[in-house]
TORVO-291515 format. One record per residue: residue in three letters; y, z, x of N, C-alpha, C, O in turn. Coordinates in Angstrom, 2 decimals. Layout:
BEGIN
+------+---------+---------+---------+---------+---------+---------+---------+---------+---------+---------+---------+---------+
: type :    n_yy :    n_zz :    n_xx :   ca_yy :   ca_zz :   ca_xx :    c_yy :    c_zz :    c_xx :    o_yy :    o_zz :    o_xx :
+------+---------+---------+---------+---------+---------+---------+---------+---------+---------+---------+---------+---------+
:  ala :       Y :       Z :       X :       Y :       Z :       X :       Y :       Z :       X :       Y :       Z :       X :
...
+------+---------+---------+---------+---------+---------+---------+---------+---------+---------+---------+---------+---------+
//
This chain:
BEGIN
+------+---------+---------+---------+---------+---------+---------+---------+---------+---------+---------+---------+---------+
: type :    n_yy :    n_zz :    n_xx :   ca_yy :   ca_zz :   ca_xx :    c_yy :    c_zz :    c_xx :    o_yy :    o_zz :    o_xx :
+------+---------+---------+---------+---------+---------+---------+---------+---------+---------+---------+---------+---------+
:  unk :  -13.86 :  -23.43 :  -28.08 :  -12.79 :  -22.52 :  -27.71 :  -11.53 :  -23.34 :  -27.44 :  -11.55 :  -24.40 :  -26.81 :
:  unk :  -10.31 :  -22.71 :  -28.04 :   -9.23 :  -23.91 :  -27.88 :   -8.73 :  -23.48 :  -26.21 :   -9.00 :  -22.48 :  -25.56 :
:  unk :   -7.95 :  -24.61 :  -25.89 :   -7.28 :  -24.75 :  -24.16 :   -6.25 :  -23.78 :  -23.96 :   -5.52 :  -23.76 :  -24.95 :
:  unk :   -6.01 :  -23.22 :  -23.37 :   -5.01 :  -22.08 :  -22.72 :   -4.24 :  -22.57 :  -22.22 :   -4.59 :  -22.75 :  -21.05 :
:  unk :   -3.50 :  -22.85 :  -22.37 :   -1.58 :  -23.67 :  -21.78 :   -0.64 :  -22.44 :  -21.67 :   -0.91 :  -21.39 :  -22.26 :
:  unk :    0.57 :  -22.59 :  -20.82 :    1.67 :  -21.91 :  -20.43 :    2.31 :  -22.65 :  -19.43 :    1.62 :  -23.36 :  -18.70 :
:  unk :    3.57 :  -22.59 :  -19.28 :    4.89 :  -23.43 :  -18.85 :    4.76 :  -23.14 :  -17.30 :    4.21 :  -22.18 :  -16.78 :
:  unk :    5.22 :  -23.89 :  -16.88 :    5.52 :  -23.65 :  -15.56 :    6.18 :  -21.93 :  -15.05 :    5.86 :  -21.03 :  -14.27 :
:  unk :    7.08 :  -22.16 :  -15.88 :    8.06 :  -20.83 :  -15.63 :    7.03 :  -19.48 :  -15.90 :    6.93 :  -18.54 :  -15.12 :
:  unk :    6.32 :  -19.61 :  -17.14 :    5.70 :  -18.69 :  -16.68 :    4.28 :  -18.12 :  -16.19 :    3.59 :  -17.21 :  -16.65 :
:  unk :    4.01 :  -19.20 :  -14.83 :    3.11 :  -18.56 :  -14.11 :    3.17 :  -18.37 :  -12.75 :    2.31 :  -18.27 :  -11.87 :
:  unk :    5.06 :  -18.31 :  -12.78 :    5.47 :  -18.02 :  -11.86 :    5.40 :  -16.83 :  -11.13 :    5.19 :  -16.59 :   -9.94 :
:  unk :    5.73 :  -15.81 :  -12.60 :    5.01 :  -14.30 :  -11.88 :    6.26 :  -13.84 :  -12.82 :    6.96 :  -14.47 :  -13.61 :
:  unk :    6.26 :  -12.28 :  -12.33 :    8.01 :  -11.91 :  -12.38 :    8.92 :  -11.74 :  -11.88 :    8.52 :  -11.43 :  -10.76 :
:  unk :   10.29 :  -11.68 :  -11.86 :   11.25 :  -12.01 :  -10.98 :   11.21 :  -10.60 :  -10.45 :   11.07 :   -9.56 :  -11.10 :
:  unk :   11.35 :  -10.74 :   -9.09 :   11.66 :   -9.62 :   -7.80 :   12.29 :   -8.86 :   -8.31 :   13.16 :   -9.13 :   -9.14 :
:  unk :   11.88 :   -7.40 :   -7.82 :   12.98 :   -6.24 :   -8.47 :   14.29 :   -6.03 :   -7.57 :   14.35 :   -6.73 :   -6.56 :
:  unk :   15.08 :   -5.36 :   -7.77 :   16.52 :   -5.11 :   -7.45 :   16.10 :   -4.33 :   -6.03 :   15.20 :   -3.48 :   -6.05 :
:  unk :   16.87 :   -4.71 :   -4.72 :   16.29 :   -3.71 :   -3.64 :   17.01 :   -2.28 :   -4.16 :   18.00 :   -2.14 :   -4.88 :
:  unk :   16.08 :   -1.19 :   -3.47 :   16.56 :    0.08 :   -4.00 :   15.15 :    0.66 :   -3.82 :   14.09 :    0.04 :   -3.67 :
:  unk :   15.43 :    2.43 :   -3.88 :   14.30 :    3.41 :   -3.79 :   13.56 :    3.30 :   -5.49 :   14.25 :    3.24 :   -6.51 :
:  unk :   12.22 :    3.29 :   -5.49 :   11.63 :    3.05 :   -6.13 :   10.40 :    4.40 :   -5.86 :   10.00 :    4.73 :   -4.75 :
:  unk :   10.05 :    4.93 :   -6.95 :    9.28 :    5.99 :   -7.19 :    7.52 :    4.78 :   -7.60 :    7.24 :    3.99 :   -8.50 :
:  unk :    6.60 :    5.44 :   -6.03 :    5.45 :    4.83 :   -6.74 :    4.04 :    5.90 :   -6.46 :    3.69 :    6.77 :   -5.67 :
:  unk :    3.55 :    5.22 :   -7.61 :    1.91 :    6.05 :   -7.55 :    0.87 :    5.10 :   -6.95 :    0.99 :    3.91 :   -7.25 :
:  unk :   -0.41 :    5.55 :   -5.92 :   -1.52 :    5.23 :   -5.60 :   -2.46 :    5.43 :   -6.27 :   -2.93 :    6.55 :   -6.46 :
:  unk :   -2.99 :    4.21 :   -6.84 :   -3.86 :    4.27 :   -7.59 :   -5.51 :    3.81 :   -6.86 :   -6.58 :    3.81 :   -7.46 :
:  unk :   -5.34 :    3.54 :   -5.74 :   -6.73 :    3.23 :   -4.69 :   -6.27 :    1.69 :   -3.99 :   -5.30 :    0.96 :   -3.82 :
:  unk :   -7.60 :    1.78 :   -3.76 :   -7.32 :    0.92 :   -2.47 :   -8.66 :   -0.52 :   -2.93 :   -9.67 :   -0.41 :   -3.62 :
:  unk :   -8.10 :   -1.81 :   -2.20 :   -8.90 :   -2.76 :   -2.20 :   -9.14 :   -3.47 :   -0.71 :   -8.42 :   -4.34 :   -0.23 :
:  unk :  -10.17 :   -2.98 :   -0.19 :  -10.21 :   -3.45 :    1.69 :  -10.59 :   -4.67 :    1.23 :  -11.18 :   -5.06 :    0.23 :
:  unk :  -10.08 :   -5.24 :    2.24 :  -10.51 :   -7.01 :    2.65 :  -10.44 :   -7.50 :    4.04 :   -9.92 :   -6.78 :    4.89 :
:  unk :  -10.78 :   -8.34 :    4.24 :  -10.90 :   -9.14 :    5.96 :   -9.49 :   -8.95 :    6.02 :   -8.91 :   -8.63 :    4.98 :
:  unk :   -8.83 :   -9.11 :    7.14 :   -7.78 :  -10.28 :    7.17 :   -8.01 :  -11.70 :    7.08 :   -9.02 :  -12.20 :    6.58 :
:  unk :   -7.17 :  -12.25 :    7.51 :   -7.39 :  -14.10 :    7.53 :   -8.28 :  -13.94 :    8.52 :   -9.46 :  -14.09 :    8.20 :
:  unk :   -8.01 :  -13.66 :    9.71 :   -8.22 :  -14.10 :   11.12 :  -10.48 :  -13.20 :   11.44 :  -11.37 :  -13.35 :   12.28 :
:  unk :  -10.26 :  -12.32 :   10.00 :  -11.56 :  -11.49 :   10.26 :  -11.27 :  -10.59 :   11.27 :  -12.30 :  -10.24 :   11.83 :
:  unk :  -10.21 :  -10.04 :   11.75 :  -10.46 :   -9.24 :   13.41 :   -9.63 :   -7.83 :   12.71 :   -9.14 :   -6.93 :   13.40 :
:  unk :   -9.62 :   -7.87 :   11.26 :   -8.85 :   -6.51 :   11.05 :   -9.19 :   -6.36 :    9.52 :   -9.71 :   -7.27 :    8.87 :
:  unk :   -8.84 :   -5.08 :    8.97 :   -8.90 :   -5.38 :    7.52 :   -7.53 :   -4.54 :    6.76 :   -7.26 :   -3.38 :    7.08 :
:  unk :   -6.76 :   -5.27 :    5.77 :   -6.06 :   -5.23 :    4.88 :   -6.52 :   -3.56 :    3.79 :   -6.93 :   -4.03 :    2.73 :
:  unk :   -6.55 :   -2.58 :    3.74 :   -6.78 :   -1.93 :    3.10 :   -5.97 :   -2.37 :    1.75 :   -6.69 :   -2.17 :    0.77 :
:  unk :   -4.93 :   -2.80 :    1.46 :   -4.23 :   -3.40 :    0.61 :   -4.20 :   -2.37 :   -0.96 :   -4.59 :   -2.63 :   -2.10 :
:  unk :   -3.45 :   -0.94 :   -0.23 :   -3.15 :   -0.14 :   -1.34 :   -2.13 :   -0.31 :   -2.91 :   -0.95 :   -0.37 :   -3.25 :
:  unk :   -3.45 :   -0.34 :   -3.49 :   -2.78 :   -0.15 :   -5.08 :   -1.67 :    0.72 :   -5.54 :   -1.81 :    1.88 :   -5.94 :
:  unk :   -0.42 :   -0.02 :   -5.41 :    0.74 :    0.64 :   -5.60 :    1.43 :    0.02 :   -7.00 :    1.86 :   -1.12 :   -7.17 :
:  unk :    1.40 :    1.09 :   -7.92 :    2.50 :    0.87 :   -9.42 :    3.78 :    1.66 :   -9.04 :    3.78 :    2.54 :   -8.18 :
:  unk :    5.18 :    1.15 :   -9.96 :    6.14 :    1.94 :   -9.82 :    5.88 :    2.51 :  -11.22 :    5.30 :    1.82 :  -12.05 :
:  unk :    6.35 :    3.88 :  -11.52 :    6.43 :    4.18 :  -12.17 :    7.72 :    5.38 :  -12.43 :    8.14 :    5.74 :  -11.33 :
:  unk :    8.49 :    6.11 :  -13.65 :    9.38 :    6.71 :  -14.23 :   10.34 :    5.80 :  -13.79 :   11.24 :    6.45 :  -13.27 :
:  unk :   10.66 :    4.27 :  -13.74 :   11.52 :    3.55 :  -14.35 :   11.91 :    2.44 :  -15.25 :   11.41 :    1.38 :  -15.63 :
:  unk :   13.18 :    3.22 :  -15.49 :   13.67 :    2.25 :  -16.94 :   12.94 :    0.84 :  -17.30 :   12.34 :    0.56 :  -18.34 :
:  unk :   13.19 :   -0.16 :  -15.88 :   13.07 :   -1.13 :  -15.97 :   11.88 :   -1.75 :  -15.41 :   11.64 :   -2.87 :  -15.87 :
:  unk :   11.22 :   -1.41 :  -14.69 :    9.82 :   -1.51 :  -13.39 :    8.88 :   -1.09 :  -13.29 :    7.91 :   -1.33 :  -12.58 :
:  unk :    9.25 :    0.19 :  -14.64 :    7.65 :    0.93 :  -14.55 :    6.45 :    0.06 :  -14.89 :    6.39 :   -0.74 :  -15.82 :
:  unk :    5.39 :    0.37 :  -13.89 :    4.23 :    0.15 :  -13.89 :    4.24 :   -1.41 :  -13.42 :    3.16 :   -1.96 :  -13.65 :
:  unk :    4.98 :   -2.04 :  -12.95 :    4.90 :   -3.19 :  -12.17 :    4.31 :   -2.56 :  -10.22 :    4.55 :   -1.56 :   -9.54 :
:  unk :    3.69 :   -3.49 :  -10.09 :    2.81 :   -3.73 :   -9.14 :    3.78 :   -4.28 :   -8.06 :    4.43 :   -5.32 :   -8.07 :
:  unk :    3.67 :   -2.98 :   -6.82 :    4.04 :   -3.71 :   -5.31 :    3.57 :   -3.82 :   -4.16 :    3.71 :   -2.82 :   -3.47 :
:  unk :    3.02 :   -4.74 :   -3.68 :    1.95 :   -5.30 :   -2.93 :    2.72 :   -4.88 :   -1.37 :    3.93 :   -4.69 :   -1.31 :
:  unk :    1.92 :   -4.78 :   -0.30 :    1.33 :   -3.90 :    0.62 :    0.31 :   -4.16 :    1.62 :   -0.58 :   -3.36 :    1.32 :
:  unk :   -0.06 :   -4.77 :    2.58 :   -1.42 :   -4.93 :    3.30 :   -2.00 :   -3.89 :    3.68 :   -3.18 :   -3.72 :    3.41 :
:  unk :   -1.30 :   -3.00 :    4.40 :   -1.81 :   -1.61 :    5.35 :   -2.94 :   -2.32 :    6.28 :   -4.13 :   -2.05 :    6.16 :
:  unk :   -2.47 :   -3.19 :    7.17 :   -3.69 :   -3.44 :    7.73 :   -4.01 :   -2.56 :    9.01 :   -3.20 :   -2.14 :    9.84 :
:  unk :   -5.58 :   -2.37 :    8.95 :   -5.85 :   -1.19 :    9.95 :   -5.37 :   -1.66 :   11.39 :   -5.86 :   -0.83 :   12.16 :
:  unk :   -4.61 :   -2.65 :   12.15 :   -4.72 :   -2.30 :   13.21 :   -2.92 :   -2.37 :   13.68 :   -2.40 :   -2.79 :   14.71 :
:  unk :   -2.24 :   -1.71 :   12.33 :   -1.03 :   -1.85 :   12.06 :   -1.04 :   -0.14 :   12.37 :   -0.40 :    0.32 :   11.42 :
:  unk :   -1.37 :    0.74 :   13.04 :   -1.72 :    2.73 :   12.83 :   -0.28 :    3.27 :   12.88 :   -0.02 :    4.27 :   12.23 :
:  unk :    0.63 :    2.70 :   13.58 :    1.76 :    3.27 :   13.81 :    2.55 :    3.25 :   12.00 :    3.36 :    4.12 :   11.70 :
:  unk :    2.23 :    2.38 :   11.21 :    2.23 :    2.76 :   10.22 :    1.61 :    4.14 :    9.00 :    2.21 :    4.61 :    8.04 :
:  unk :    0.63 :    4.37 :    9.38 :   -0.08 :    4.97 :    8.70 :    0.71 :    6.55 :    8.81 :    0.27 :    7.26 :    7.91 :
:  unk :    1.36 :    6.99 :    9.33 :    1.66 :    8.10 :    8.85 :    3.09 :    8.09 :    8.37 :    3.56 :    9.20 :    8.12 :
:  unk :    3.90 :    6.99 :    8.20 :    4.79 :    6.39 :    7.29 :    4.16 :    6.65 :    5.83 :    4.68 :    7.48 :    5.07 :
:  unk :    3.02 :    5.93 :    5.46 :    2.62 :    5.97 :    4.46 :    1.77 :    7.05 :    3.65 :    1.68 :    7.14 :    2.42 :
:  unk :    1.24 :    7.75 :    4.48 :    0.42 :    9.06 :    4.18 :    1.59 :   10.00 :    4.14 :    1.48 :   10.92 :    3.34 :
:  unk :    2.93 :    9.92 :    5.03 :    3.93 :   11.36 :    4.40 :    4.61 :   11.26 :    3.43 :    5.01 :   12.28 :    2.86 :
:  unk :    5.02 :    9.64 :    2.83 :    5.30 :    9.32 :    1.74 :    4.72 :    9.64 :    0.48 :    5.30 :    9.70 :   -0.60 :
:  unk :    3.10 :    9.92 :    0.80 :    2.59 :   10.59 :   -0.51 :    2.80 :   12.02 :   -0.37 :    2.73 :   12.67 :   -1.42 :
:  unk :    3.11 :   12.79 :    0.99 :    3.06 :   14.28 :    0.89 :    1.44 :   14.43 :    1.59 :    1.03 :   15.56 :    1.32 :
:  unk :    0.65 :   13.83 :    2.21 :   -0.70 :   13.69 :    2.61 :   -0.57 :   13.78 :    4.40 :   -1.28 :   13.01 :    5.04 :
:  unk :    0.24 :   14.60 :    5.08 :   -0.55 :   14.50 :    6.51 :   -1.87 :   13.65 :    7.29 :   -3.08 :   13.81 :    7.14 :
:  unk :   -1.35 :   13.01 :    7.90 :   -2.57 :   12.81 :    8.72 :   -3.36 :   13.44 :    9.89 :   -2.80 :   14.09 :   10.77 :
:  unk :   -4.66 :   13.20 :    9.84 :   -5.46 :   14.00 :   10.39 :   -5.64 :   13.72 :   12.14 :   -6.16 :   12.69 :   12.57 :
:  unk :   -5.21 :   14.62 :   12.88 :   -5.35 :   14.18 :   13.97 :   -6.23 :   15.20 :   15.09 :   -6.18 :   16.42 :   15.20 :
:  unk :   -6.81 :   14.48 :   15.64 :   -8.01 :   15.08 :   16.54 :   -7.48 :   14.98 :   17.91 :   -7.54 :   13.87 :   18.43 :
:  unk :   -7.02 :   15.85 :   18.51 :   -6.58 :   15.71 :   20.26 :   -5.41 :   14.39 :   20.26 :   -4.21 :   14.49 :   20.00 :
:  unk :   -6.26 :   13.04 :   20.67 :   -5.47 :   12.02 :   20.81 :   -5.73 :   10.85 :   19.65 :   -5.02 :    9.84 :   19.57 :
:  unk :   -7.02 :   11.18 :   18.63 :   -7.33 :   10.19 :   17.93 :   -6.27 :   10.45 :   16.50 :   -5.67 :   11.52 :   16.53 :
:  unk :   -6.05 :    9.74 :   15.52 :   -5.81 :   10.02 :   14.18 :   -6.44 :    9.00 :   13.49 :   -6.68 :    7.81 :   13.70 :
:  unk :   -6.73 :   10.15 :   12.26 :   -7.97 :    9.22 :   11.48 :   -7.45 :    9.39 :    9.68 :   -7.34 :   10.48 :    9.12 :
:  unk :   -7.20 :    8.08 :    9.03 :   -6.64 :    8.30 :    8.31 :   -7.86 :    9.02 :    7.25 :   -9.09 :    9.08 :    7.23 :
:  unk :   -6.58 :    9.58 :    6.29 :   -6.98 :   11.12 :    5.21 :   -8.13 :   10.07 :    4.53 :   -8.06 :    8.85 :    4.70 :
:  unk :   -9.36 :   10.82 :    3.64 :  -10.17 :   10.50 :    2.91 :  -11.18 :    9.06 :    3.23 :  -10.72 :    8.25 :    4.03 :
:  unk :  -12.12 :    8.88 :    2.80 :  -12.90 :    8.15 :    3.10 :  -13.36 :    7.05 :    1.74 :  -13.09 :    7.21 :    0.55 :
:  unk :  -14.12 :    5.95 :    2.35 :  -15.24 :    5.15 :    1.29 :  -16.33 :    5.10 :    1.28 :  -17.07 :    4.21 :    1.70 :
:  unk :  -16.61 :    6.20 :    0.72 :  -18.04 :    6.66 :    0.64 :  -18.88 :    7.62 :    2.02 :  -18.30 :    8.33 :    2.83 :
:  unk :  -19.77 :    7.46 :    1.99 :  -20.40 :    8.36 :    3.27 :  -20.94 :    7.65 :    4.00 :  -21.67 :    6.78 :    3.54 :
:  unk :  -20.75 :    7.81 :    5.46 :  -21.27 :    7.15 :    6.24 :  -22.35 :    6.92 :    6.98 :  -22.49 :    5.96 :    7.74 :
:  unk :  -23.08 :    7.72 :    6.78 :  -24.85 :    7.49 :    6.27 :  -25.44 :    6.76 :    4.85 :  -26.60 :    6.53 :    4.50 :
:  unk :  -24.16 :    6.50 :    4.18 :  -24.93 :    5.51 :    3.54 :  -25.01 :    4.49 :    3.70 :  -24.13 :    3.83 :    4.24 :
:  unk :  -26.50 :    3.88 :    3.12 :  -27.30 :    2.06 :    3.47 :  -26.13 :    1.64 :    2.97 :  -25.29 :    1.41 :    3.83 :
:  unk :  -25.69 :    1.41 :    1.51 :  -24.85 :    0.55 :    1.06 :  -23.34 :   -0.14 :    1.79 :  -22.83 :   -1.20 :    1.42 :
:  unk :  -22.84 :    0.72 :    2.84 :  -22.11 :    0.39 :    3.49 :  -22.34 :   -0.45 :    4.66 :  -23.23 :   -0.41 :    5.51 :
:  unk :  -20.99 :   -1.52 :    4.46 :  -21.67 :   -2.77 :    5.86 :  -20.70 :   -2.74 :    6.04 :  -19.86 :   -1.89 :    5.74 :
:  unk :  -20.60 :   -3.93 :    6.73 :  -19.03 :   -3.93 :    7.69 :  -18.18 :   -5.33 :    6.91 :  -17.46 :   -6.13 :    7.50 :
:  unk :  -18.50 :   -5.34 :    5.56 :  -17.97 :   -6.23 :    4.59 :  -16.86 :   -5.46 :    4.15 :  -17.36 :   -4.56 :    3.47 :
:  unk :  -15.71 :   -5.33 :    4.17 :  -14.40 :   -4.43 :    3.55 :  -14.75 :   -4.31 :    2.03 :  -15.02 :   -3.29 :    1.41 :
:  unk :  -14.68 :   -5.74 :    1.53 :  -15.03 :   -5.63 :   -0.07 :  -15.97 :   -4.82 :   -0.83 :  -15.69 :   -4.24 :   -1.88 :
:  unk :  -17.64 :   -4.80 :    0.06 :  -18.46 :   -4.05 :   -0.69 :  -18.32 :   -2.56 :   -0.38 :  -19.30 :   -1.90 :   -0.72 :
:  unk :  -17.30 :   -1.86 :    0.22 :  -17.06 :   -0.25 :    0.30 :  -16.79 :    0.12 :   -1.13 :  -16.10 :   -0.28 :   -2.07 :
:  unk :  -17.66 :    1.08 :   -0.85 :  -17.28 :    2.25 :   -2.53 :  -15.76 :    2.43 :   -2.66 :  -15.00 :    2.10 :   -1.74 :
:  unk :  -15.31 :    2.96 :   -3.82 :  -14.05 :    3.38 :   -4.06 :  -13.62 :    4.79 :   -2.83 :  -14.35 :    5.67 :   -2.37 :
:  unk :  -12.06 :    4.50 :   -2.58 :  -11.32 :    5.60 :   -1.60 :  -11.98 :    6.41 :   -2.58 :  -12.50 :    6.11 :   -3.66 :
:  unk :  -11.80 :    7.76 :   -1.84 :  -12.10 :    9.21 :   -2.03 :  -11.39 :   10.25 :   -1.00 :  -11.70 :   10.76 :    0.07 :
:  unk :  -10.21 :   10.32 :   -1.94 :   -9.36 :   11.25 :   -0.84 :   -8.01 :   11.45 :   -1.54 :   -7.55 :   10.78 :   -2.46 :
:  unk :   -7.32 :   12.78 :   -0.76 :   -5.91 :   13.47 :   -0.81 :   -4.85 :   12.17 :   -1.28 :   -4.06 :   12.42 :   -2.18 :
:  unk :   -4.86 :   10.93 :   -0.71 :   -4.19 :   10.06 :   -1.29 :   -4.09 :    9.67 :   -2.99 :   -3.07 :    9.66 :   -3.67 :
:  unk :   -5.31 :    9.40 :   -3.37 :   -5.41 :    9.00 :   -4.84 :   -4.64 :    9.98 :   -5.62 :   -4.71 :   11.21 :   -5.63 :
:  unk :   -3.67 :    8.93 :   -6.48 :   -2.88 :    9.71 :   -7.52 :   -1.74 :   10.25 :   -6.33 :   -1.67 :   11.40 :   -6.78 :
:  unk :   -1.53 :   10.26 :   -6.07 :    0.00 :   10.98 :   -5.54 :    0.67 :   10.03 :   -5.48 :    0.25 :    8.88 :   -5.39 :
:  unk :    2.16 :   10.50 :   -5.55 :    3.49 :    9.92 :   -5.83 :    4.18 :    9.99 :   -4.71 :    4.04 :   10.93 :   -3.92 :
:  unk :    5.05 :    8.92 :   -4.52 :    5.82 :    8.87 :   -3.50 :    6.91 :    7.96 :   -3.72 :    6.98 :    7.34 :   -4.78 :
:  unk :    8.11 :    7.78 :   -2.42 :    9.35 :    6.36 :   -2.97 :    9.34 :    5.74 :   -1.45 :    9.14 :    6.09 :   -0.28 :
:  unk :    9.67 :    4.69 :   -2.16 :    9.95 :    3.66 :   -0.75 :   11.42 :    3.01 :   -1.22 :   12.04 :    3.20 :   -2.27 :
:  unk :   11.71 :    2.29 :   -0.24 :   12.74 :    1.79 :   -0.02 :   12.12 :   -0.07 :   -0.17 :   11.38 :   -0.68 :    0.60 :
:  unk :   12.64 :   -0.46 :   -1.21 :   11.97 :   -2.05 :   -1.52 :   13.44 :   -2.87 :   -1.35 :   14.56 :   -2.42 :   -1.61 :
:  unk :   13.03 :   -4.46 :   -0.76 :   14.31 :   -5.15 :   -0.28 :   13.32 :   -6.95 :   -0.81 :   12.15 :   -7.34 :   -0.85 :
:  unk :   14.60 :   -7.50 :   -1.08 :   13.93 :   -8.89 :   -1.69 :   13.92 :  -10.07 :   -0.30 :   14.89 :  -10.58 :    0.26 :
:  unk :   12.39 :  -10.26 :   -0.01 :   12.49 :  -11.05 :    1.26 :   12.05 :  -12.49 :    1.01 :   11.03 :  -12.73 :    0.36 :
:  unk :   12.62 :  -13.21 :    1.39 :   12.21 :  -15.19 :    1.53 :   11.10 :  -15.20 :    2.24 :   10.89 :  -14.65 :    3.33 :
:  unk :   10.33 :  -15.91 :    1.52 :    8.96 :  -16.61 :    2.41 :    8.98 :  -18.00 :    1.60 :    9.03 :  -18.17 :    0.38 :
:  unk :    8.94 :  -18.85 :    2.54 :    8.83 :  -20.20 :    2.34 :    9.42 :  -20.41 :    1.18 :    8.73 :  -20.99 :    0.34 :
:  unk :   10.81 :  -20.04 :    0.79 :   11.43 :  -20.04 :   -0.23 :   10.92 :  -19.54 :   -1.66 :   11.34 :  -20.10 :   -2.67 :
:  unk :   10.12 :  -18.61 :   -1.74 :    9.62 :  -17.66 :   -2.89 :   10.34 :  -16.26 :   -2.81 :    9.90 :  -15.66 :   -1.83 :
:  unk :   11.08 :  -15.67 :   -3.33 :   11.45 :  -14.54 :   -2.80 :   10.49 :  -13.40 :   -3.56 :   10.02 :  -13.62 :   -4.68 :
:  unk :   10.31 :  -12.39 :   -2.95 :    8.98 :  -11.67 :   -3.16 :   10.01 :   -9.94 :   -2.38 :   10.87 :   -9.85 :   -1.50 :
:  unk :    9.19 :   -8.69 :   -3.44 :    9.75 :   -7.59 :   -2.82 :    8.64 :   -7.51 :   -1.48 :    7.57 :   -8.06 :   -1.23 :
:  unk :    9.62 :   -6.39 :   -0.68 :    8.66 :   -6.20 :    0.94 :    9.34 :   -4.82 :    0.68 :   10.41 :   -4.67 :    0.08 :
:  unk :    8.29 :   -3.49 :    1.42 :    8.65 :   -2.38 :    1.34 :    9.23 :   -2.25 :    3.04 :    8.65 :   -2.37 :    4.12 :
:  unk :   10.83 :   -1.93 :    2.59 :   11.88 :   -1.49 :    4.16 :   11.32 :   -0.53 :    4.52 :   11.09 :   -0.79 :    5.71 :
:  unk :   10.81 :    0.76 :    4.25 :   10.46 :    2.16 :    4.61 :   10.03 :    2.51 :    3.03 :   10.26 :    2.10 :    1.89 :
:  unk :    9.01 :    3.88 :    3.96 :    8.74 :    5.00 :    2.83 :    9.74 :    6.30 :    3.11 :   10.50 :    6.53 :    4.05 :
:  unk :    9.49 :    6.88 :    2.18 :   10.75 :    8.26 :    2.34 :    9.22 :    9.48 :    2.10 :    8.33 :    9.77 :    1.30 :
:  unk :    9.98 :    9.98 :    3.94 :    8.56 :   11.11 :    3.85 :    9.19 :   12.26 :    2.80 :   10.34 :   12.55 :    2.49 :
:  unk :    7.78 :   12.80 :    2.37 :    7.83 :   13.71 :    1.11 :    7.10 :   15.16 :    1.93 :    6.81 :   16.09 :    1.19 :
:  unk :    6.96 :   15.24 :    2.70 :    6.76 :   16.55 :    4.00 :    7.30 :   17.30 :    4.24 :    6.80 :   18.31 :    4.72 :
:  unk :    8.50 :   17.17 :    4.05 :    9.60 :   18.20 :    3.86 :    9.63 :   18.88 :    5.80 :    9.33 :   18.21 :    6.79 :
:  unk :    9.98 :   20.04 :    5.79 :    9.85 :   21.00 :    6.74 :    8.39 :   20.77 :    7.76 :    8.12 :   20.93 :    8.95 :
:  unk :    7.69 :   20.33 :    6.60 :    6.49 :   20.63 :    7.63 :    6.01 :   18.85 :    8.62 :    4.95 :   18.48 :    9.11 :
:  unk :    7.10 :   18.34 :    8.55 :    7.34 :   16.85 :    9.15 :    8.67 :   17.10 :   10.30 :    9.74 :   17.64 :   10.03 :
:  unk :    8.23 :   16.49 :   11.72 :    9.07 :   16.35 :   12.53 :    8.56 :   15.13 :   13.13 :    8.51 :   15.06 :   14.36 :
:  unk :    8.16 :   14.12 :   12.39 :    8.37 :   13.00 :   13.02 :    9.33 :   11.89 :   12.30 :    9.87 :   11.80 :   11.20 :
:  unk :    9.27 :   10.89 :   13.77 :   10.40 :    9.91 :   13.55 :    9.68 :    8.88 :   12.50 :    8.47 :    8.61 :   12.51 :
:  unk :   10.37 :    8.50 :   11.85 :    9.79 :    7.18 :   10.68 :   10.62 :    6.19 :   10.71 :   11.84 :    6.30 :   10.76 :
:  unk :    9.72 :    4.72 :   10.65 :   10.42 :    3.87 :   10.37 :   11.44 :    3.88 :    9.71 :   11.46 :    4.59 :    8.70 :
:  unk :   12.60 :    3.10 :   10.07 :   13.89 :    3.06 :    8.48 :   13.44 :    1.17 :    8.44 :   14.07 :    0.67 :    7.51 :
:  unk :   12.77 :    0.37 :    8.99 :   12.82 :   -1.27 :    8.94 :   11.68 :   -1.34 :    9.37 :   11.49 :   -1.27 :   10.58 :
:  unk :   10.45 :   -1.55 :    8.34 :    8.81 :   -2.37 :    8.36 :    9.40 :   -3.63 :    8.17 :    8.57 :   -4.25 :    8.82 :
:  unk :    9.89 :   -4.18 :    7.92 :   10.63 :   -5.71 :    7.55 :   10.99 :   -6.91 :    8.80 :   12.15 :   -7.13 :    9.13 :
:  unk :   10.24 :   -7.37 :    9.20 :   11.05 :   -7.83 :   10.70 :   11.18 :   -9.30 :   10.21 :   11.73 :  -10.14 :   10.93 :
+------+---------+---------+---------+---------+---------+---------+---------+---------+---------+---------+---------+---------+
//
């Protein structure tokens, strides 16, 4: 089999998109540890898509679970309410059933999401941020899609 070569430049990636509202779809989710193991990264599969220039490029996301004050940022952005019980809220849809053996407390081996999220559309607000001199997009806010039936306050700066 012959050797697979490519330049420096390009395995760099692609260059950061322009900050600006960006229209994206959920396509599921990939749980993982965090670093530290004390949380997990749900790390939702987000494409942009209906633009000119970006469609279907990939924008990365942790959602880590012990980040909640987020989570209904991101669930009204799809138009998906979250579910709330008295004082608990529990985010929409599940991985798999929870009587099942196959589930451990490994993030990775959970079945695929199953829920009101998958496939829905939503926009965020994307801004080009420095990390250790790589510049990389970071999502500023989502723009709730709730309309009337939303009276809460939302982030305008996830970005600190």
């Amino acid at each position: 089999m012959p050797r697979l070569t490519g330049s420096k430049e390009e395995i760099k990636g692609m260059p950061p998109m322009v900050e600006g509202l960006v229209t994206i779809r959920l396509d599921g989710f990939k749980p993982r540890f965090s670093k530290d193991k004390q949380s997990i990264n749900l790390n939702p599969q987000l494409k942009v898509i209906n633009h000119p220039e970006y469609n279907d490029r990939i924008l990365f996301e942790n959602l880590n679970s012990k980040a909640k004050w987020i989570w209904k940022d991101f669930c009204h952005a799809f138009g998906v309410p979250i579910e709330e019980n008295g004082d608990a809220i529990t985010f929409p849809g599940k991985f798999g059933d929870d009587d099942d053996p196959k589930i451990t407390n490994d993030p990775e081996s959970w079945p695929s999401y199953e829920g009101p999220l998958l496939g829905q559309t939503g926009q965020v607000y994307i801004i080009q941020s420095d990390y250790q001199g790589t510049i990389s997009n970071k999502i500023k806010f989502y723009v709730c899609k709730m309309g009337t039936l939303c009276n809460e306050k939302h982030s305008s700066n996830l970005v600190k």
